[in-house]
Every structure is written in structure tokens, then in C-alpha cells.
C-alpha positions as CSV (number, residue, x, y, z in Angstrom):
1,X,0.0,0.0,0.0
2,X,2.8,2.2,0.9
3,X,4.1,1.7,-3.0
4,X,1.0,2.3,-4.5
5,X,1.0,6.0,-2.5
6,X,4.3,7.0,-3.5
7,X,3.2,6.0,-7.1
8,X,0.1,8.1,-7.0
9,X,2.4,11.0,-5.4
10,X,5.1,10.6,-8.3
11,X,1.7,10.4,-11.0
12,X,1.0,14.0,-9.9
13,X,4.9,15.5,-11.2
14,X,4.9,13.7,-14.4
15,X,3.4,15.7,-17.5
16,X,2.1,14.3,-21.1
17,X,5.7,14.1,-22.4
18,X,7.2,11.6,-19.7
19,X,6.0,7.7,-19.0
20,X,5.6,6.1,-15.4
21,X,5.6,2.5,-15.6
22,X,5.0,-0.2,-12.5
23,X,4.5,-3.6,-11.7
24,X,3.7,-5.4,-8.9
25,X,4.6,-8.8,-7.9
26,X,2.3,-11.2,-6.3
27,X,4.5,-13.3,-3.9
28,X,2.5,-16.1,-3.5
29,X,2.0,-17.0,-7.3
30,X,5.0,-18.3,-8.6
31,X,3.9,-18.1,-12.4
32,X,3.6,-14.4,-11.9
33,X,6.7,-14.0,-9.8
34,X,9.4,-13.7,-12.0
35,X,11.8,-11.1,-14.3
36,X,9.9,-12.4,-17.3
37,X,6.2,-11.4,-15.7
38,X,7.5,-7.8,-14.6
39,X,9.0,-7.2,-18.0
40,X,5.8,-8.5,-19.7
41,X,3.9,-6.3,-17.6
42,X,6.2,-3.2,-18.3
43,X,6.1,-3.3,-22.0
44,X,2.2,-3.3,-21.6
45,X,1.9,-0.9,-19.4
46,X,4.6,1.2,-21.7
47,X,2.5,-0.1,-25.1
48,X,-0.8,0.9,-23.3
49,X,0.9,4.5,-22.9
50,X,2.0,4.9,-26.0
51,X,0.5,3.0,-28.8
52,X,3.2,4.5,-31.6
53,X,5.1,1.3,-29.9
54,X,3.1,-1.0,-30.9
55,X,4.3,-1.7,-33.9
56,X,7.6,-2.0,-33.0
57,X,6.6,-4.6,-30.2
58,X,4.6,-6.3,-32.9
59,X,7.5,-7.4,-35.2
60,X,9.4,-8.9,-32.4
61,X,6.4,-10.6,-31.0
62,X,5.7,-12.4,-34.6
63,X,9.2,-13.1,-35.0
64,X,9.7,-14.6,-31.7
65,X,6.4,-16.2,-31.1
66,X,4.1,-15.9,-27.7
């Protein structure tokens, strides 16, 4: 809970021109609990944000497969 305030806080001092990306990890789910699951969640966060990405992400993804 204390994370989630500091985000909100750090929400207020960003404009339109800069990102703030987060993740949370859920401890007690092991599938969801790894680099891989906070990256995943980063880049959709960051993709969400800013959909000019998307096509970028897009190649890789159908290069490399799910």
C-alpha cells in the first residue's frame, strides 16, 4: 500500500511528455513472480501508454512467437 501512494504522489509530477511504468509482484503466485512477468507487464503498461510502440513490439512478437 505504501508503493502504491508513493506512485500516486510521483503520478502528480509527471506531464504528457514523460511515462511512469510499474508492476507489482504477487509473492504467492509463482507463475507471476518472475523477471519475465514484470517485463511482460512493463512493456504493456509502456505499449498501453504509448500506442506509436506498438508496432515495434509487434514485429518482435511475430518473430519470436508468444
Amino acid at each position: 500500500m505504501l508503493l502504491y501512494g508513493i506512485i500516486d504522489e510521483l503520478k502528480k509530477f509527471i506531464n504528457n511528455t514523460n511515462l511512469l511504468a510499474f508492476f507489482f509482484c504477487q509473492a504467492t503466485d509463482s507463475r507471476i513472480n518472475s523477471a519475465i512477468a514484470v517485463l511482460r507487464g512493463l512493456i504493456y503498461l509502456l505499449a498501453e501508454q504509448q500506442p506509436s510502440l506498438l508496432t515495434h513490439i509487434r514485429k518482435k512478437y511475430d518473430y519470436a512467437g508468444s
